[in-house]
Structure formats: structure tokens, C-alpha cells
C-alpha positions as CSV (number, residue, x, y, z in Angstrom):
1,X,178.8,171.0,56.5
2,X,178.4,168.7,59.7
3,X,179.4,172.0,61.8
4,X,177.5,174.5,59.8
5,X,174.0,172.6,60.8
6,X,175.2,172.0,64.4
7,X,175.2,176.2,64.6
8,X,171.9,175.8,63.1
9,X,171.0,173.3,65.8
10,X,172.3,175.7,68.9
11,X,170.9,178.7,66.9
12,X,167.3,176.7,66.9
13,X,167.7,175.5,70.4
14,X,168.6,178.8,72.4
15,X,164.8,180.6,72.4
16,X,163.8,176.8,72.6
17,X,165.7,176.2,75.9
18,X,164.6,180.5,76.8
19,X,160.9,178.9,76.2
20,X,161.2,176.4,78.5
21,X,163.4,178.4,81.4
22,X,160.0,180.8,81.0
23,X,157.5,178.4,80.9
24,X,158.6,176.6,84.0
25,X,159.1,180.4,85.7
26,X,155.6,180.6,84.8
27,X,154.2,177.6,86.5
28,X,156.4,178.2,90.1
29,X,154.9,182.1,90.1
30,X,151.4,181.3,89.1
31,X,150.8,178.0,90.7
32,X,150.8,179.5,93.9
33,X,147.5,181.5,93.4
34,X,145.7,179.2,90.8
35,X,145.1,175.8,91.7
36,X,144.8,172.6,89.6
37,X,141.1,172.7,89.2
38,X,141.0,176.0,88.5
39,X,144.3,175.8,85.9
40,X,141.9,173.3,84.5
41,X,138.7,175.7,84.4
42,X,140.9,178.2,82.7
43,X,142.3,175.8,80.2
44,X,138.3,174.4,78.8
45,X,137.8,178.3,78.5
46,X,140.7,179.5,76.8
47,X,141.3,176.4,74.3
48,X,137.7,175.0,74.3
49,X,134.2,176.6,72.5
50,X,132.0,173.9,73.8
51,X,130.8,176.1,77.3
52,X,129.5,179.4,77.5
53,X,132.0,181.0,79.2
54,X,134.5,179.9,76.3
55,X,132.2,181.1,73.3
56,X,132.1,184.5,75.4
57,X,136.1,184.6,76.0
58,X,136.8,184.5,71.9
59,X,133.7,186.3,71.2
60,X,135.3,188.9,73.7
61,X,138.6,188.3,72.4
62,X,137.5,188.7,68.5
63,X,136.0,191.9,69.3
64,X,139.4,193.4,70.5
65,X,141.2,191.8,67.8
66,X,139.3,193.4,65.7
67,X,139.3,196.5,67.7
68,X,142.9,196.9,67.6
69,X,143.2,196.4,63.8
70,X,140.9,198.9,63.5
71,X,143.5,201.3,65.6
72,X,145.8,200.5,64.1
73,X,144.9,201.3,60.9
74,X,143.3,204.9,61.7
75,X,147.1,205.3,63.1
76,X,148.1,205.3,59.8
77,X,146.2,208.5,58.5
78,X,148.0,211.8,59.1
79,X,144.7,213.4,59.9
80,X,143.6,211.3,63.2
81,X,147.2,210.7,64.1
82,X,148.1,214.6,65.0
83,X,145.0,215.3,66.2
84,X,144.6,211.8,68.8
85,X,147.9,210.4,68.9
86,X,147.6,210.0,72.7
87,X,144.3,208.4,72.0
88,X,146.3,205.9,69.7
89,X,148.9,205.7,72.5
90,X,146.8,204.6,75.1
91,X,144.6,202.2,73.2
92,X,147.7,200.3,72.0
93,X,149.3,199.4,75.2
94,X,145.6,198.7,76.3
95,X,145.5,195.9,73.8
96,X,149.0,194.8,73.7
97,X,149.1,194.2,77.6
98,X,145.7,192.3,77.3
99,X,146.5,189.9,74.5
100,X,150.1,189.9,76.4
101,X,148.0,188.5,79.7
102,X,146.4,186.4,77.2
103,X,149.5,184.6,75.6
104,X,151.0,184.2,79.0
105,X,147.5,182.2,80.8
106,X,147.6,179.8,76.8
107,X,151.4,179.1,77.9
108,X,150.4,178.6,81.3
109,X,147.3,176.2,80.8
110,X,148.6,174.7,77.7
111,X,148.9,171.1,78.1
112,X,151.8,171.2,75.9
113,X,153.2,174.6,75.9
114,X,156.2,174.2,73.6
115,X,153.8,172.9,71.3
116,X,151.3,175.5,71.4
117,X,154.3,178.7,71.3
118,X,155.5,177.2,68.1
119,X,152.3,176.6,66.1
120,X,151.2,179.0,63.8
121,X,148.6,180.7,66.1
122,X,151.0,180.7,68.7
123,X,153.6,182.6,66.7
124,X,151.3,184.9,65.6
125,X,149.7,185.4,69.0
126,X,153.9,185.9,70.0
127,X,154.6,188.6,66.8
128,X,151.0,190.3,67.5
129,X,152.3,191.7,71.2
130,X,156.4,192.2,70.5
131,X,155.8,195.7,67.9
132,X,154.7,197.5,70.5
133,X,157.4,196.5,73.2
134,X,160.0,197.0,70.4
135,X,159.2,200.2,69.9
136,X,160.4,201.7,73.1
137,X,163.8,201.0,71.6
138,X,163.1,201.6,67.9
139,X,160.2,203.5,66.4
140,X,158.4,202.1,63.3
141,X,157.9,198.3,64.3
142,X,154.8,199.1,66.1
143,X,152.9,199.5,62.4
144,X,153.5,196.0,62.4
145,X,150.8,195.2,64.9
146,X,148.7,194.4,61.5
147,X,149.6,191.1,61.7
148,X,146.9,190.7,64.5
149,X,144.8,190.3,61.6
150,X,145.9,186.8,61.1
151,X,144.3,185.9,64.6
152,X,141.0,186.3,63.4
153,X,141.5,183.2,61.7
154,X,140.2,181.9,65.1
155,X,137.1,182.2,63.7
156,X,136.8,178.7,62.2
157,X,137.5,177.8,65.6
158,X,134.7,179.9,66.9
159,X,131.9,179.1,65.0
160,X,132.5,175.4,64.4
161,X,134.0,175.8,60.3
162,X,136.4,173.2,61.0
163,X,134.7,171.0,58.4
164,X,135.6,173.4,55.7
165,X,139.3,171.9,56.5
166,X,138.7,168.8,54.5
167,X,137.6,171.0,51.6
168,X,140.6,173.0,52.0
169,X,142.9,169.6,52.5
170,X,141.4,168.8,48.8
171,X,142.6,171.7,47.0
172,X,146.2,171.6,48.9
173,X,146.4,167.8,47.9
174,X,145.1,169.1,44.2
175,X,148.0,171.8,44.3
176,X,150.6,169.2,45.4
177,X,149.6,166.7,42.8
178,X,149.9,170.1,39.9
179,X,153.3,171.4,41.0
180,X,155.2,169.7,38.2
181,X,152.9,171.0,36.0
182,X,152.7,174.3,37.1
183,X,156.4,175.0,37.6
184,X,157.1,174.1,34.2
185,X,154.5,176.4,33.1
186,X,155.6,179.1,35.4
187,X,159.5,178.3,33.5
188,X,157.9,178.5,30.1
189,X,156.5,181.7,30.9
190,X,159.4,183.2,32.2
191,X,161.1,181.8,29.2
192,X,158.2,183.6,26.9
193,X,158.7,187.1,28.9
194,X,162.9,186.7,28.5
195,X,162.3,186.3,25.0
196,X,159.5,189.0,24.1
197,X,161.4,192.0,26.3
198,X,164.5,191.3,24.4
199,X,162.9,191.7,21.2
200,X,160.9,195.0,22.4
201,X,164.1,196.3,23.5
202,X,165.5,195.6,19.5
203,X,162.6,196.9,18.3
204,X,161.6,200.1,20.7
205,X,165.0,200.4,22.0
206,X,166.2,203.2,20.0
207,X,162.6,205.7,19.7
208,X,161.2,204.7,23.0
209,X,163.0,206.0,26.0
210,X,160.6,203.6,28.3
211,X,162.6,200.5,26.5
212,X,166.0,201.9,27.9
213,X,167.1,198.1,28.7
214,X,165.8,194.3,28.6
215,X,164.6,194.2,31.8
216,X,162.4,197.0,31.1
217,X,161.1,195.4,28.3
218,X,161.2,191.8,30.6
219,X,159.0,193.8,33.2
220,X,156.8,195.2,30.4
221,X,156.4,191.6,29.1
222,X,155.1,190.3,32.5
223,X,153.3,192.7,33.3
224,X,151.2,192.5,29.8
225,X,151.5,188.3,29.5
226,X,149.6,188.8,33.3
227,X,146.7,191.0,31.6
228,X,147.2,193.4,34.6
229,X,148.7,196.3,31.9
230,X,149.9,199.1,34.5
231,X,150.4,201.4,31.5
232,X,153.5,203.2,32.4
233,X,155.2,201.6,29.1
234,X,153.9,201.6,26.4
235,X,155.6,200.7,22.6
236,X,155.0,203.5,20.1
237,X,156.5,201.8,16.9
238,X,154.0,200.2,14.7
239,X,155.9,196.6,15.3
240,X,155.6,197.1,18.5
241,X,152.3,197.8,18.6
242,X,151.7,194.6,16.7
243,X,154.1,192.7,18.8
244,X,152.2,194.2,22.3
245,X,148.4,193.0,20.2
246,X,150.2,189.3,20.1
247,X,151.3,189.6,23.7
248,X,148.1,190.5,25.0
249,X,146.1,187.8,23.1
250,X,148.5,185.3,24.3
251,X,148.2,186.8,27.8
252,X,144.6,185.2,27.8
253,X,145.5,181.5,26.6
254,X,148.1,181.8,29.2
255,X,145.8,182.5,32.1
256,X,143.2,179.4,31.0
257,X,146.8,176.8,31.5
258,X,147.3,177.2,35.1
259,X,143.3,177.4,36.0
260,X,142.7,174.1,33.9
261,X,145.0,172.1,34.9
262,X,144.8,173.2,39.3
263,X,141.0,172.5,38.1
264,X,141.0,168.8,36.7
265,X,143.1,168.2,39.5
266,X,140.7,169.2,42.2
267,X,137.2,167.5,39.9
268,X,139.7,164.5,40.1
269,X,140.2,164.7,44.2
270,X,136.0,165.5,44.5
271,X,135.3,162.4,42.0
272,X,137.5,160.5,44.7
273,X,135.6,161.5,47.4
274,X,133.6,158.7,47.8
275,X,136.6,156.1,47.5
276,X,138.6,158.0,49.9
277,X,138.7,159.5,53.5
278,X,140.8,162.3,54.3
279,X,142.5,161.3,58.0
280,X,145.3,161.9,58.8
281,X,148.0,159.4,59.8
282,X,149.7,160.3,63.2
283,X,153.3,158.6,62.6
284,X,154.2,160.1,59.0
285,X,151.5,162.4,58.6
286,X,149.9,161.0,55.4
287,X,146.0,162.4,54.5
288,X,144.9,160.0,51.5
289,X,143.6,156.9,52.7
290,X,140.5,154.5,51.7
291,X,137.3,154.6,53.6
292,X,137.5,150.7,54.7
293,X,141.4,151.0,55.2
294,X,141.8,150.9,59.1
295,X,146.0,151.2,59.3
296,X,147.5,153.5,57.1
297,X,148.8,152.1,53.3
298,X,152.1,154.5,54.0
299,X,153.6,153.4,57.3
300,X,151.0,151.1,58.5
301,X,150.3,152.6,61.7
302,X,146.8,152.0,62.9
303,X,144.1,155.0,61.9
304,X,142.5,156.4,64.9
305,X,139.0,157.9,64.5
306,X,140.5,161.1,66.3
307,X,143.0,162.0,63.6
308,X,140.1,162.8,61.4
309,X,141.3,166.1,59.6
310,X,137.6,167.4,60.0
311,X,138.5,167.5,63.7
């Protein structure tokens, strides 16, 4: 075991150790036409929205994300592919060797690069530019250049919603304190499906070619406990039918369980608003705290005004 997790280890550490090698490549080339003020300058614009000039790099910088989604998806459709492909062509490497410039100045005037390449918005900054250089060597990963989508997310950043992440910490901290309770539900309702296509597949087995095995009926029994009801089985036996009238009305009371009880989780959290502060502690990472507590009830480490999750 104690070998199997050291070739995790050496498997984790090799684009680690690549990271750094190219980082500190980074700094020797560019450090001789930038300096430190000006490394500085760039970092307020490209990680800051507090001046002008950094509002106007990810307004800039929103409007060809969004631009290149929009390529990207026109791409797609037969019509506009045969008749611009080159248009497509062009405009793709366009982006990708802009957001590619991009990545490489947020590595460069990160303050902590290794931390910024591994965060979320730096993987998906990473994943956003690759499709398009993989695809010299294979063709199809460049419709993958969807995922630039996700970057948008920098709105929040943008236009100053980072309050709506204490909201958001509420319903995550309701959905951690209802996981018990869903996952048994989520089990009993698997349970419930197991049992209902098995007895579809008795009953409509032998007249209905659609019921040719339980997992047909299992995948019947889903997807009419889920009220989505494709329609591409259907019993024709008159059990059935009544069977199929039971699993649909059931298929409602089943819906109201998960809602309710993610619900009374989240009026509980809101209730609890006033009594407590979401900050989050910076040695175990720990959001729940009183409003008067000033060292955190987990680890004890003192609470800092500036790990304030609305920050």
C-alpha cells in the first residue's frame, strides 16, 4: 500500500516539479525586459478590479471569452463550418494565443504562482488554451474549448458579487449538514426503482417487448419515480398500467423529501445568522463560528478580520 501511494506521490509531483522548472524559466526570460515596478503594475491590473485599467483588462478579457464561446459553438453547425472553416481557424488560434499570453503574464506576476496554476481558475484558464495545441496531433479535442465558459465565472470578481459567497457558503454548509439524510433517501429510492422494474419485468415481460429485462424495467422505474417520463416505454397491460399510475403518484411525494429536508436545513443556517459569522479559519479551514468568538472554537487559532469569506 505504502508503495502504491509513493507512485501516487511521484505521479503528483512530476508536472509539480515541470511547474516550477517553467515558472522560474519564466522569471529569468521576462525579468530582463520588465522590471519590478512594472511586474508590480502588471500584477494590480491582472489580479486587482479596484483601478481602471484593471476593470478595462477583464471587461476586455470577458468580451473574448465570451467571444470565443460564441466561435466555438457556431463551429459546431455543419452549415457555417463548410462555408467559414478558415474563418473558424483563424479566430481560434487568435484567442488561444491571447488567453495563452494571458496565463503565462498571471504565472509570471502571481505572487504565488504554484498556487494560482492549481486553483480552480487556474486549471481552467490551463484546460481553456491546451484543445487547441492538442489538436495539431489529434483532431477532436479542440471542441473542448467549451470549457472557457467556466471563466466567466470571473464575473463575481468583476462586478464586486463576492458577497453572494456567504450566501452560497450557507446552502453548501446546509447540504453538508443533509448528506446523511439524503444518501439514505437517494438508497431508498434506488431500493424502490430495483424493486418496481423487477415487478414490471414479471408483469410486462412476456407482451411487451420494451420490458425485455430488469434493467429495462429499473431504467423505466427511474425515469418515471423522477417525473421526467421520456416515453420510449411504456406498459400496455392493464396491471401495468395501474402499477405505472402508483409510480407516478409516488414520483411526486418523492420529489417534496429531498426539497424539504435541503430546505429546513438552509431556514435553520438563515435563523442562525444572527448568532453566527461565517469566517473562515486559516489553520483547519473551519467557516462556523460566533460573532463575539475572536480564536476559532475548532483549533483555536486566532480569527483574522481578513479571512472573512465575504472577502
Amino acid at each position: 500500500m505504502r508503495t502504491f501511494f509513493d507512485i501516487l506521490r511521484r505521479i503528483w509531483r512530476a508536472p509539480v516539479w515541470l511547474l516550477e522548472r517553467f515558472v522560474c524559466l519564466l522569471h529569468r526570460l521576462l525579468d530582463r525586459y520588465i522590471g519590478p515596478g512594472q511586474r508590480e503594475r502588471l500584477r494590480v491590473i491582472i489580479f486587482r478590479t479596484d483601478t481602471k485599467e484593471g476593470l478595462l483588462f477583464d471587461g476586455v478579457l470577458f468580451v473574448l471569452i465570451v467571444a470565443s464561446v460564441i466561435v466555438v459553438i457556431l463551429e459546431t453547425v455543419a452549415h457555417f463550418h463548410d462555408r467559414f472553416w478558415w474563418f473558424f481557424f483563424i479566430l481560434e488560434w487568435v484567442f488561444t494565443i491571447i488567453f495563452t499570453i494571458e496565463y503565462i503574464l498571471r504565472l509570471y506576476v502571481a505572487r504565488y504562482p504554484l498556487r494560482y496554476a492549481l486553483s480552480f481558475f487556474g486549471l481552467v484558464d490551463l484546460i481553456s488554451i491546451l484543445p487547441t495545441y492538442l489538436s495539431l496531433f489529434h483532431s477532436g479535442p479542440q471542441h473542448l474549448l467549451i470549457i472557457r465558459i467556466l471563466r466567466l465565472m470571473r464575473v463575481f470578481r468583476v462586478f464586486k458579487l463576492g458577497h453572494f459567497v456567504t450566501e452560497g457558503s450557507v446552502v453548501v454548509s446546509a447540504l453538508r449538514a443533509s448528506r446523511t439524510k439524503i444518501f439514505v433517501f437517494l438508497t431508498f429510492v434506488l431500493l424502490v426503482a430495483l424493486v418496481i422494474g423487477a415487478m414490471l419485468y414479471m408483469v410486462e415481460g412476456g407482451t411487451n417487448p420494451a420490458f425485455s429485462s430488469i434493467p429495462k424495467g429499473i431504467y423505466w422505474a427511474i425515469v418515471t419515480l423522477t417525473t421526467v417520463g421520456y416515453g420510449d416505454i411504456t406498459p400496455i397491460t392493464p396491471l401495468g398500467q395501474f402499477l405505472a399510475a402508483a409510480v407516478m403518484i409516488l414520483g411526486y411525494g418523492i420529489i417534496a423529501v429531498p426539497t424539504g429536508i435541503v430546505t429546513a436545513e438552509i431556514s435553520s443556517r438563515v435563523m442562525n445568522l444572527r448568532e453566527f459569522k461565517y469566517q473562515r479559519c486559516a489553520s483547519c479551514g473551519t467557516t462556523e463560528h460566533y460573532r463575539s468568538a475572536r480564536y476559532c472554537h475548532h483549533c483555536g487559532h486566532p480569527l483574522s478580520g481578513n479571512d472573512r469569506l465575504a472577502d
